[in-house]
N, C-alpha and C positions, 0 to 999 in steps of 0.2 A: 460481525458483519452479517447481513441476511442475507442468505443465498438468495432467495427468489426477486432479493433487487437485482444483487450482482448479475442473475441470470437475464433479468431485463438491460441490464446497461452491456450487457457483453453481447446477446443478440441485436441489440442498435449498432454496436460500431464491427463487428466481427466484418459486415458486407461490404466496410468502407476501406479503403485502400492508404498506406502512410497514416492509419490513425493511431491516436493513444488514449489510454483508459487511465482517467485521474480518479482516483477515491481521496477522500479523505478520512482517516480512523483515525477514532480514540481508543489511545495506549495509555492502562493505568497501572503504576506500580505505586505499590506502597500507598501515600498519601499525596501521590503526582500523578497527574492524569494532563495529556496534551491532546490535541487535535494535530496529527499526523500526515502531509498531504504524501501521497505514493503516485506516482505516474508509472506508467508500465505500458513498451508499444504492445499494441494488440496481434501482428505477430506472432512475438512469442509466446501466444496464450491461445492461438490459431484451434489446436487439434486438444487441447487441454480439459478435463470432466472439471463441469466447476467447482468442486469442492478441493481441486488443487489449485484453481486459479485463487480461490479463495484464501487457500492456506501461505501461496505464496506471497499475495497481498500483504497478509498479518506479519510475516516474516522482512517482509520488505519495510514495513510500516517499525517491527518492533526494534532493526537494527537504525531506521533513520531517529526513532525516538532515544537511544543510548549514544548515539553521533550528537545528538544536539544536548544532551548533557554532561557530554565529555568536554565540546569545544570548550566552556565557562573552565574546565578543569585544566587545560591546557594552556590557556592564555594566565590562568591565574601564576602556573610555573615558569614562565619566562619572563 
């Protein structure tokens, strides 16, 4: 993710009140690569240096990407 977007799309909603900051990232493992959407209220990203909002992002992004390749493994066992 490029910081110097992330740093434009967080200076836009940072001044708005009840917003949230959707990204979307590509998570690749292996020979799998997804497009990721993360929502995150703005909020909790209020007082944050952006290279953790950033990290949090990735983090947010690479557990929803193992969530959606586990559901297929779950349903297959019941």
């Amino acid at each position: 993710m490029e910081t110097h977007s992330l740093k434009g799309a967080l200076e836009g909603v940072r001044t708005r009140a009840n917003c949230r900051l959707s990204v979307s990232i590509l998570v690749t493992e292996g020979d799998t690569s997804t497009l990721v959407p993360v929502t995150l209220d703005v909020a909790d990203l209020k007082d944050m240096p952006i290279e953790d909002v950033r990290q949090m992002l990735e983090l947010c992004a690479e557990r929803r990407f193992r969530s959606l390749h586990a559901e297929p493994l779950i349903a297959a066992a019941s």
